[in-house]
C-alpha positions in Angstrom: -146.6 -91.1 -14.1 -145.7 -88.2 -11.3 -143.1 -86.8 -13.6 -142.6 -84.4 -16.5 -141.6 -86.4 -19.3 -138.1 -85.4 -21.4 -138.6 -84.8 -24.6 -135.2 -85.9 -26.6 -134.2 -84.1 -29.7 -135.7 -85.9 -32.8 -133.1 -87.3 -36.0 -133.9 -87.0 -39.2 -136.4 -85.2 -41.3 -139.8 -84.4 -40.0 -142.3 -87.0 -40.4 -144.8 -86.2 -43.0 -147.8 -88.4 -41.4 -148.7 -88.4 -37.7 -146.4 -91.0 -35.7 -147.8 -92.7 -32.8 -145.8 -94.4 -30.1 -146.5 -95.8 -27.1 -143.9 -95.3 -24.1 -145.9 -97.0 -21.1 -148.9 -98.9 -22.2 -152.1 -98.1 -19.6 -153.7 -100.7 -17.5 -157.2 -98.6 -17.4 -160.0 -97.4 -19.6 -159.6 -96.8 -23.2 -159.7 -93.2 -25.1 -162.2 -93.3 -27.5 -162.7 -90.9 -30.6 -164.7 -88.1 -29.1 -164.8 -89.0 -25.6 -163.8 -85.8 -22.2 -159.8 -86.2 -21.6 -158.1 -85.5 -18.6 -154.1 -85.4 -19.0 -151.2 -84.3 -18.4 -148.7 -83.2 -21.7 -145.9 -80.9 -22.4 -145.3 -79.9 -26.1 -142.0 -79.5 -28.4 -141.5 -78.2 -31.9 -139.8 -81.0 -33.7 -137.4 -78.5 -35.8 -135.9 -76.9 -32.7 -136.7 -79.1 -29.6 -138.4 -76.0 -27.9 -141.0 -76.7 -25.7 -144.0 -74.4 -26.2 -146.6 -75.8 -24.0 -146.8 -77.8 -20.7 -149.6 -78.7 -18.4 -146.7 -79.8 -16.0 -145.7 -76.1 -16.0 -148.7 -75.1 -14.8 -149.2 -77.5 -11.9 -152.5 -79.7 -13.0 -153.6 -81.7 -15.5 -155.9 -80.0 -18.3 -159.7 -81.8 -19.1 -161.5 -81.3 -22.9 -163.2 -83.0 -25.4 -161.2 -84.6 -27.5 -163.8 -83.2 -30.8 -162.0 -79.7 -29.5 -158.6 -80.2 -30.4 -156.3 -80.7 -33.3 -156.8 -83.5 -35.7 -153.4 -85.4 -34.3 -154.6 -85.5 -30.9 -158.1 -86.2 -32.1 -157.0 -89.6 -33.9 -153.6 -89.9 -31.4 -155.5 -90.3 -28.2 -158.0 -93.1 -29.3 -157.2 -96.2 -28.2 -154.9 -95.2 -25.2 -155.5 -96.4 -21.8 -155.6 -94.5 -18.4 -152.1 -95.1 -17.1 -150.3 -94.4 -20.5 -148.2 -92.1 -21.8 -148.0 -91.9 -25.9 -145.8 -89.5 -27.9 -147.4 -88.2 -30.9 -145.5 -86.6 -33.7 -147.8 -84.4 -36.1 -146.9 -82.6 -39.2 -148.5 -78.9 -39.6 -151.3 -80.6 -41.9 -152.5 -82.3 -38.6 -151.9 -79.7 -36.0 -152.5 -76.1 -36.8 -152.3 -75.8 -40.5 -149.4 -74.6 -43.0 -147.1 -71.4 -42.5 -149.1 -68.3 -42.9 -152.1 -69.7 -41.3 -152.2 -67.4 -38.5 -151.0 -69.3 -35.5 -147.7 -69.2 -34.2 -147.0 -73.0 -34.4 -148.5 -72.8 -38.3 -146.6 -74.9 -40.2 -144.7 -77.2 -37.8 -144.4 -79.9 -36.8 -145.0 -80.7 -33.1 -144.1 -83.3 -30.8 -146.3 -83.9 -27.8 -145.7 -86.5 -25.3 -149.8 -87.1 -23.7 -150.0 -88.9 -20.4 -153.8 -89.7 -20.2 -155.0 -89.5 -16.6 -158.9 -90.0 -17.0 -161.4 -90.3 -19.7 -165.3 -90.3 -19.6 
């Protein structure tokens, strides 16, 4: 993958359990819970199809421990391969919490397509 994904508007409601789907399945290594990422992603709000966060944007790929991020990504990422890219849909209870908790994407839902690049 050498490009940005696109992100289409979602239909319906918002999903109230995190959605996993697989766009290109990976030929390499396999995510495990717990285990150093390195990807590439770009973020969306599901409600308004605004994009609030892309490591395309900034020109390189972003490396953490999977332990380190939100619980969608933490049980999203498993089981991917190097080479893939997965979309994950995660409802507030899986990403940062309900409204009022004190981030600015509190209480919705967020769509992140995840391109993993490396894992260790």
């Amino acid at each position: 993958m050498t490009s940005k994904p696109e992100i289409d508007f979602p239909e319906g409601p918002a999903p109230t359990e995190l959605v996993i789907e697989d766009l290109v399945i990976g030929e390499g290594a396999e995510a495990l819970p717990g285990a150093n990422v390195e990807v590439h992603y770009v973020g969306v709000e599901f409600d308004t199809g605004e994009e609030f966060d892309s490591s395309w944007n900034r020109g390189e790929s972003i490396e953490f421990p999977l332990r380190g991020l939100i619980q969608g990504w933490q049980e999203g990422i498993p089981g991917m391969r190097v080479g893939g890219r997965r979309k994950l849909t995660i409802p507030p209870e899986q990403a940062y919490g309900p409204a009022g908790s004190g981030h600015r994407l509190s209480g919705k839902t967020l769509i992140f397509v995840i391109d993993l690049l490396a894992t260790r």
